[in-house]
C-alpha positions in Angstrom: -101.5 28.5 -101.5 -101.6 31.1 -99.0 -98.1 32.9 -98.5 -96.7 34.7 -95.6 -96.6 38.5 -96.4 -93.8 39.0 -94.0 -91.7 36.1 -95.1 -91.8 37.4 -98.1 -91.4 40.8 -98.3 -87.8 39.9 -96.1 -86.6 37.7 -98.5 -87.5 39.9 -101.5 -85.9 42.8 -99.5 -82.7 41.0 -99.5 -82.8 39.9 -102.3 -81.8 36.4 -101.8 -82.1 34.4 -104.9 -82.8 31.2 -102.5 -86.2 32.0 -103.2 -86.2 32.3 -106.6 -89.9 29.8 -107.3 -91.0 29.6 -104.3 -93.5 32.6 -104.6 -93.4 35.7 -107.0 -94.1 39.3 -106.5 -96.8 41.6 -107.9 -96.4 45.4 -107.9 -99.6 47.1 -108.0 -98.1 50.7 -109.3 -96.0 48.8 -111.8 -98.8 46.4 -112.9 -95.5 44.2 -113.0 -94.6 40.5 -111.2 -90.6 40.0 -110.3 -88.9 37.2 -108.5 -87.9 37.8 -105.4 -84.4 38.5 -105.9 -85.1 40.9 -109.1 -82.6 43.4 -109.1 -84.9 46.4 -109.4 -85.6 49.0 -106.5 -87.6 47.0 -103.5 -91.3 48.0 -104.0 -92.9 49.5 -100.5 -94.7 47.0 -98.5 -98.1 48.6 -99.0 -97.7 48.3 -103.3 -97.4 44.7 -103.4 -99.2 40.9 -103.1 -97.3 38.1 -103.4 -98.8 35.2 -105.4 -97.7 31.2 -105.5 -97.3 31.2 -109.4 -96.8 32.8 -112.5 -99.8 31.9 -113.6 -101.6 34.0 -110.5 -100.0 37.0 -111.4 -100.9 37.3 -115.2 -104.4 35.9 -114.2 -104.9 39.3 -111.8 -103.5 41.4 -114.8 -99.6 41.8 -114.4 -97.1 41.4 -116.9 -93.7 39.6 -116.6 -90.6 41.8 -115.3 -88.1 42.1 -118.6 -85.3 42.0 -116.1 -85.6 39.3 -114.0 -88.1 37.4 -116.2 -90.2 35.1 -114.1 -92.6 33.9 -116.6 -89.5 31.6 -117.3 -88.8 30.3 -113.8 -89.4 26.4 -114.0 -90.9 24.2 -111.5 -93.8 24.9 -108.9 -94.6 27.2 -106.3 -93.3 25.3 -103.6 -89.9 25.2 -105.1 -87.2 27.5 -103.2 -83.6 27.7 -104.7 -82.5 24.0 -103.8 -84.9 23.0 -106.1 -85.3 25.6 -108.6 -83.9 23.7 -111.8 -81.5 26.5 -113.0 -80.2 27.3 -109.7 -79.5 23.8 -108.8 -77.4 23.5 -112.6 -75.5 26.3 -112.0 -73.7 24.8 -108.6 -72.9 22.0 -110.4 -71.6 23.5 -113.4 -69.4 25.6 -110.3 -68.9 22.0 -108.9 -66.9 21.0 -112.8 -69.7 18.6 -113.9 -69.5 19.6 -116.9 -66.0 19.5 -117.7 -65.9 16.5 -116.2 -68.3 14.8 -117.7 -70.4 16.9 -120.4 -73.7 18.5 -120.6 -75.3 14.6 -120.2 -73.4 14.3 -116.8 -75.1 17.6 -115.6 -78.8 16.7 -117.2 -78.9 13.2 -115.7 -77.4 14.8 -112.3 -80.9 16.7 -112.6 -82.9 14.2 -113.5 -84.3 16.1 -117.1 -83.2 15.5 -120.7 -80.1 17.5 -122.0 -82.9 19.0 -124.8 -85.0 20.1 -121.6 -82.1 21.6 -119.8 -80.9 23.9 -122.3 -84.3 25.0 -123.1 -85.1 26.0 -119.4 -81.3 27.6 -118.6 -81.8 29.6 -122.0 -85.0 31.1 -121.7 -84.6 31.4 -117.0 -80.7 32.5 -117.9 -80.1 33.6 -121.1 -77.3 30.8 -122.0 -77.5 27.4 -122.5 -75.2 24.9 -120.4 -72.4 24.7 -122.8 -71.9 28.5 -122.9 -72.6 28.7 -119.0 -69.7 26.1 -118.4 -67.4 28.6 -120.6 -68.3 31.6 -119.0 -67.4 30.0 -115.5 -64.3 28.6 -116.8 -63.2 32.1 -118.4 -64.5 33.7 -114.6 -62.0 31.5 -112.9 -59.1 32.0 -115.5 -59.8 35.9 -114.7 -59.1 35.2 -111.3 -55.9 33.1 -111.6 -54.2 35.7 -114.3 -55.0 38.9 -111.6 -54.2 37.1 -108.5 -51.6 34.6 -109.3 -48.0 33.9 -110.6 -49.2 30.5 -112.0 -47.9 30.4 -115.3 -50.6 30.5 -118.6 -50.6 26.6 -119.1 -51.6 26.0 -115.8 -53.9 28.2 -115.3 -55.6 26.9 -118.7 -55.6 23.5 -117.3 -56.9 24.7 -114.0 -59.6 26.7 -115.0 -61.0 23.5 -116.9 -60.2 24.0 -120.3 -58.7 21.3 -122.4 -56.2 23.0 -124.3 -54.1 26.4 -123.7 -55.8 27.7 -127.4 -58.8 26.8 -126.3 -58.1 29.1 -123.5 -56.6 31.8 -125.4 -59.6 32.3 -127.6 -61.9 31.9 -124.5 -60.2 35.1 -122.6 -60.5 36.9 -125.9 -63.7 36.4 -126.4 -65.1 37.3 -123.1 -62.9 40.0 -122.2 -61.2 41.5 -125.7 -58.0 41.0 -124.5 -55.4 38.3 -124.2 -54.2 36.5 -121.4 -51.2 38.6 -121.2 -52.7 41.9 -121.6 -55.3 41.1 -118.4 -51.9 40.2 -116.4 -50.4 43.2 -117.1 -53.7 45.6 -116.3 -53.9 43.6 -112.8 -53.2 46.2 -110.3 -53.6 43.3 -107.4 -50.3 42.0 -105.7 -49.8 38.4 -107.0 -50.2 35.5 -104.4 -47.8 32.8 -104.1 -48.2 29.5 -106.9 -45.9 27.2 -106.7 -45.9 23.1 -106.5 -49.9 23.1 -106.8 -50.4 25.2 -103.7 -52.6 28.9 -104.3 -53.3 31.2 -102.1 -56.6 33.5 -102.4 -58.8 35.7 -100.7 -62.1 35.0 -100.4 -64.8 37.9 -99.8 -67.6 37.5 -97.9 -70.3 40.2 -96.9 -70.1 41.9 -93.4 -70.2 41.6 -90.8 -69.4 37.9 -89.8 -69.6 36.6 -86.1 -66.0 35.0 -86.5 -66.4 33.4 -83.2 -68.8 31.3 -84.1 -67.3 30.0 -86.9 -63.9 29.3 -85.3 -65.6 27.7 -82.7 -68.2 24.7 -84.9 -64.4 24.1 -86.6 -62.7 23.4 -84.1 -65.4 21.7 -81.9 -66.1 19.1 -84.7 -62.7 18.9 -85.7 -61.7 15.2 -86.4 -57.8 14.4 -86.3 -56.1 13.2 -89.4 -59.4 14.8 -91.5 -58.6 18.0 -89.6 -57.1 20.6 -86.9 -57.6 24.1 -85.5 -54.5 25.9 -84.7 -53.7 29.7 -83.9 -57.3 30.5 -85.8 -56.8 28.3 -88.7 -58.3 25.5 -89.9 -57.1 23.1 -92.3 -58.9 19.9 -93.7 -58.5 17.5 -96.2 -60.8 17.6 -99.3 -61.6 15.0 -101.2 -62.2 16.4 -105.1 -63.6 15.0 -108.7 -59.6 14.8 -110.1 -58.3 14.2 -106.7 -57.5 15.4 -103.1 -56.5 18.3 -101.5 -55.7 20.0 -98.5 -57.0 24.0 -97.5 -56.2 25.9 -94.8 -58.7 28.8 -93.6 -58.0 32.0 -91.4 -60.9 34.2 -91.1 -59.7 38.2 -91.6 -61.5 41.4 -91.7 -63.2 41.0 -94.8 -62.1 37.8 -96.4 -60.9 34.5 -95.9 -57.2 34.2 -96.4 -56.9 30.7 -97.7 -54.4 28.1 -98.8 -55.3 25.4 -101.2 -53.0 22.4 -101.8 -54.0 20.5 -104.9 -53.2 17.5 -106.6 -54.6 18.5 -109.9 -55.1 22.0 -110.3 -58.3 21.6 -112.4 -59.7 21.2 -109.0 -59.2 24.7 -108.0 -63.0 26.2 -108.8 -64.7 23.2 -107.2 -62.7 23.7 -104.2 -63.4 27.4 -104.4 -67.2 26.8 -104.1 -67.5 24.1 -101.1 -65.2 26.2 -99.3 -67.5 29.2 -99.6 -70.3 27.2 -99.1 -68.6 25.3 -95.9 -68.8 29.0 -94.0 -71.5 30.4 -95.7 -69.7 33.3 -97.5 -72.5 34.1 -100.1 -74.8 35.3 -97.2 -76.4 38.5 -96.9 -76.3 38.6 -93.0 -77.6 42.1 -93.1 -80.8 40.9 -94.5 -81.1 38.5 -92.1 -79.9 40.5 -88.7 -82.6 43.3 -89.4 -85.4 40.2 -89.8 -84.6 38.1 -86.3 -83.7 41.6 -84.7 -87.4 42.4 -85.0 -87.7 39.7 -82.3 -87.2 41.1 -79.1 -86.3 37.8 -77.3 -83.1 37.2 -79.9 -82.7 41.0 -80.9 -80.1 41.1 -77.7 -77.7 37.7 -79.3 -78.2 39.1 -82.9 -77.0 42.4 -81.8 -73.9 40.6 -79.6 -72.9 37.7 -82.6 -74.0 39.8 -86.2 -73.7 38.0 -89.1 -73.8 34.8 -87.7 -73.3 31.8 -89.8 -74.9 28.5 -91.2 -71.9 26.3 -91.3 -72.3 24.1 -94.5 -69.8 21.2 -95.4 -67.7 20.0 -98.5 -68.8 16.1 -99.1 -72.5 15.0 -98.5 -71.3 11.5 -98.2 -69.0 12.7 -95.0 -71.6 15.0 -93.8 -74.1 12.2 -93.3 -72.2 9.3 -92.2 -70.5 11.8 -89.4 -73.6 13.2 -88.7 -74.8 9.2 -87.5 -71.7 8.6 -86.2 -72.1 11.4 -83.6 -75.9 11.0 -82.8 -76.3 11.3 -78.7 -72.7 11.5 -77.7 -70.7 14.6 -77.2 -68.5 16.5 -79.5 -65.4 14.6 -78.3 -66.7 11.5 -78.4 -68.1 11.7 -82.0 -64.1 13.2 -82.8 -62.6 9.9 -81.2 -64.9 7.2 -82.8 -64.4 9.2 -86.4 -60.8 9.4 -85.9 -60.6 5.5 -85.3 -62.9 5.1 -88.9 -60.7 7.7 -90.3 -57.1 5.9 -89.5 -58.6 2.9 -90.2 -60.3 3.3 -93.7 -59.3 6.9 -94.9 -57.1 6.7 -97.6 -53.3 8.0 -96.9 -51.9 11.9 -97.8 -49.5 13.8 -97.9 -49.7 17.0 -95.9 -47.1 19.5 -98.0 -46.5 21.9 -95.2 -45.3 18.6 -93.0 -48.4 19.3 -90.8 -51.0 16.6 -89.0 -53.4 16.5 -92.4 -52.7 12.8 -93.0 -55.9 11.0 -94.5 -58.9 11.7 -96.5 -62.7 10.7 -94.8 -63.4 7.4 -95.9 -65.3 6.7 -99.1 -68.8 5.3 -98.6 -68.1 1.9 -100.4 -65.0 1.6 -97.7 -67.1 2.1 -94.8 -70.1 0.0 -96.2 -67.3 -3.2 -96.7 -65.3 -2.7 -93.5 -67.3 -0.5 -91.3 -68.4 -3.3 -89.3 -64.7 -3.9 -88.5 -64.2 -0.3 -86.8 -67.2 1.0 -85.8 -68.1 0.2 -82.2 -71.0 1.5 -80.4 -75.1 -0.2 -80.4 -75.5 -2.6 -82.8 -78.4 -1.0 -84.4 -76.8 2.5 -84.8 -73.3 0.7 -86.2 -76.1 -1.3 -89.1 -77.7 1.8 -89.7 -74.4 3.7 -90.6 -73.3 0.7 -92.6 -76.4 0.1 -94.3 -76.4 3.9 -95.3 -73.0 4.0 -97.0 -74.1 1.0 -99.0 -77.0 2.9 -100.1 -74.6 5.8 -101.1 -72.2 3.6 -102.4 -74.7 2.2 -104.6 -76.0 4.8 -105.9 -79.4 4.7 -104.2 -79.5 7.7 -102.2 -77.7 10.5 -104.1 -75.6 13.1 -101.8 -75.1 16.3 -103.7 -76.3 20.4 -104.0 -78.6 20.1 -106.4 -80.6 18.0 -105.0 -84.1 19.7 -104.0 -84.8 19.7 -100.3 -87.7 18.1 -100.1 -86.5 15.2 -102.3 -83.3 14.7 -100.0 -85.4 14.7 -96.7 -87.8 12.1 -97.5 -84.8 9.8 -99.9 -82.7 10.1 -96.1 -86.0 9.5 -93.7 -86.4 6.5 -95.9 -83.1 4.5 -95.2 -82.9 2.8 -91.9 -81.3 4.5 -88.8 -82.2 8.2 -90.1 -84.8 10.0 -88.5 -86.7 13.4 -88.7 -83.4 15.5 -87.2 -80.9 13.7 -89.1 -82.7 14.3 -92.3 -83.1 18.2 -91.5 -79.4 18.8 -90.1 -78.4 17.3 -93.1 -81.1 18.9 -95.9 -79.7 22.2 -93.8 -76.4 22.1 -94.2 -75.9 19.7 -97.4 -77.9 22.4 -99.7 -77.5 25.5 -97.6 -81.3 25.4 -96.8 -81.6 28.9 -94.7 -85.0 27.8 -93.4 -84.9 24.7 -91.6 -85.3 25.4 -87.9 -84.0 22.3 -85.9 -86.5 22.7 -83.1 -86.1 18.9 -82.5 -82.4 19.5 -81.3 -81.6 19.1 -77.7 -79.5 22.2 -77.6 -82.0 24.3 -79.4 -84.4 23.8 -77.7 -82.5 24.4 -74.3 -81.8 28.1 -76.0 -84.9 28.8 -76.4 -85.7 27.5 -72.7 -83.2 30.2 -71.9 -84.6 33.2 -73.8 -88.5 32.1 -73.0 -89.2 31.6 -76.3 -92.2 28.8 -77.6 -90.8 27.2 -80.5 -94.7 26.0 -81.2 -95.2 29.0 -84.0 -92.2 30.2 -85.7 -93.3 31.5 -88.7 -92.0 35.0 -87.6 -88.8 34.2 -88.1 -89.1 32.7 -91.8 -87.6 32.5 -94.4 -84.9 32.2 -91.6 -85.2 29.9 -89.5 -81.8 28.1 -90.0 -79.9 31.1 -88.8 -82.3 31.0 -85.4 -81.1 27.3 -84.9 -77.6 28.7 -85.1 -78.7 31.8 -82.7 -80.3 29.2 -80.4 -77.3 26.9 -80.2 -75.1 29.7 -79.4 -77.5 30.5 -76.7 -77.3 27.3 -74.9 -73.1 26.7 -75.6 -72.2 30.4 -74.5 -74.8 29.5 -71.1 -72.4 26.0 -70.5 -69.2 28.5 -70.6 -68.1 26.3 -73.9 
């Protein structure tokens, strides 16, 4: 398998463990082989190779890292992080799956055995899924005792523990205090808890082109799902013990936000598809310095830094929206998913008396009375329906750990999706940050704009999806929009 040296030597350099698999790195004055995001000094370009397997590297003489360990990396060497087996459990342990439905739940989720599971997260991690599970669920208890008022109980509860002794012994376990005694060491102000509503900070590396952000919000913003106001967003989320409703401001630095829950065990799910909804976990300095190397962009990378890959916080919404607004504008894809939304979307209550008023529709909903509401070709309106069957039945599966290349050729296979559907989706469903959409309309009139072939693009890898976003920009900012 022949590996591109500068692809690689970027993604090692930032250390991005979204490549963990996908290639491994040899250190010729180490005689040592890391992953990519080992967290070791960065090697200089001219001591390493890169190599497509394990395997390679011991066969040319080097020995396995003891911190990263790579001999214990599962899968094969065209796996990136989407597909990489103990990177894919641990966003769904994030996700709650296994408080909500055990250590089965998360192994069938995966498609391996619960014996093959633990043996691969013990020897790539260190910790079997049980133990991982616990250590999330003491993380996010941490977290709630510094930041909030929220009393112990429900903070127990919310963290995802079944009892408040089971959470007791947890917190002194992991941290050799109790619950108390980490309250009282908090040096944070307290944020407001009251009536299942929390308000956090969430950090994010700088910089971050807020623009951008603020702008894909409120551009796709559907009403009742919804709204943009004085540079906040709020939406409503549909979650494993029920809904909720968050409200996002972008600040210097973090992301003040407001989550309304109706069970509070919901909180760490929520957490993570916010985060991954704008991207927060990425390294934007890593990827400026890469695309800046290109001349044509360097001038929009220097003018919107740390721009981001907008992800989203259901697959099943993602998708069907996605179809919905295929070759129509913005506005019209808001109007005709409004109608489905009032129509099928089942009814909330927005606590802050606001215009939050339904959830997106479930995919067995639209599959039985899509056909009622959806107007548009007839083919397009069958092809949405006949998608959200397949979702509803369990034949197309809609969630992070899928592996890339899985998802793309499971969505290319139901009726109605094509090659750009499938990528948009693969892109922002599992955060893929190397999927250039150079199919897209838009993109491509960017690149028109800046000269640039989009024929050979492997200069820009591993990525590419941040160049779609760059490219978009481009061609919006060039309308006046």
């Amino acid at each position: 398998m022949e590996l591109d040296f500068e692809r690689c030597y970027r993604a090692v350099s930032a250390r991005d463990t979204r490549f963990d698999g996908q290639f491994f790195t040899a250190v010729r004055t180490t005689g040592i082989y890391c992953r990519p995001s080992c967290p070791a000094v960065t090697p200089k370009a001219k001591n390493v190779q890169f190599v497509a397997t394990a395997a390679a590297a011991q066969q040319a003489g080097f020995r396995a890292c003891r911190r990263c360990q790579p001999d214990a990396t599962p899968g094969s060497p065209q796996w990136n992080i989407n597909s990489d087996l103990a990177s894919r459990a641990m966003r769904l342990i994030s996700d709650g799956v296994v408080e909500r439905g055990g250590v089965d739940s998360l192994a069938n989720s995966l498609g391996y055995s619960t014996r093959q599971l633990t043996r691969v997260l013990s020897a790539e991690i260190g910790a079997g899924p049980l133990a991982l599970a616990r250590a999330h669920r003491a993380h996010t208890a941490r977290t709630l005792i510094q930041t909030t008022t929220m009393s112990m109980t429900d903070i127990a509860y919310a963290a995802g523990f079944s009892s408040v002794r089971q959470f007791n012994d947890t917190v002194r376990d992991v941290f050799a205090v109790n619950p108390t005694t980490l309250r009282a060491e908090a040096t944070r102000t307290k944020t407001l808890s009251s009536n299942g509503t929390v308000t956090l900070r969430l950090p994010y590396r700088q910089p971050l082109d807020r623009t951008w952000l603020e702008w894909f919000l409120r551009g796709h913003a559907v009403p009742g799902v919804e709204s943009f106001d004085d540079r906040t967003y709020r939406r409503s989320l549909r979650l494993p013990h029920g809904h909720g409703i968050v409200g996002l401001r972008i600040e210097d630095g973090y992301v003040d936000t407001t989550l309304s829950l109706h069970d509070m065990r919901d909180l760490a799910p929520a957490v993570a598809r916010v985060r991954r909804l704008l991207d927060l976990d990425a390294d934007p300095e890593a990827v400026d310095t890469a695309l800046s190397a290109d001349p044509a962009l360097a001038p929009n990378v220097a003018a919107h830094p740390g721009i981001r890959v907008v992800g989203n916080v259901d697959g099943t919404e993602l998708l069907l929206r996605t179809m919905i607004g295929q070759q129509i504008s913005l506005g019209a894809a808001a109007t005709h998913t409004a109608r489905l939304v009032e129509a099928l979307g089942n009814r909330i209550e927005d606590p802050t008396g606001g215009t939050i008023t339904r959830l997106f529709p479930d995919a067995s909903a639209v599959a039985e009375h899509g056909h009622e509401v959806l107007t548009g070709p007839k083919a397009r309106v069958g092809a949405i329906i006949g998608v959200a069957d397949a979702i509803a039945s369990g034949k197309i599966e809609l969630h992070v750990a899928r592996s890339a290349e899985d998802l793309e050729r499971d969505l290319l296979a139901l009726k109605g999706i094509g090659p750009w559907t499938a990528r948009y989706v693969v892109m922002r469903l599992l955060a893929d940050p190397d999927v250039l959409l150079d199919t897209d309309l838009v993109v491509r009139q960017g690149a028109e704009a800046l000269g640039i072939p989009l024929t050979d693009t492997s200069r820009w890898a591993p990525w590419r999806s941040y160049v779609s976003m760059h490219l978009w920009n481009i061609a919006l900012e060039r309308r006046g929009l």
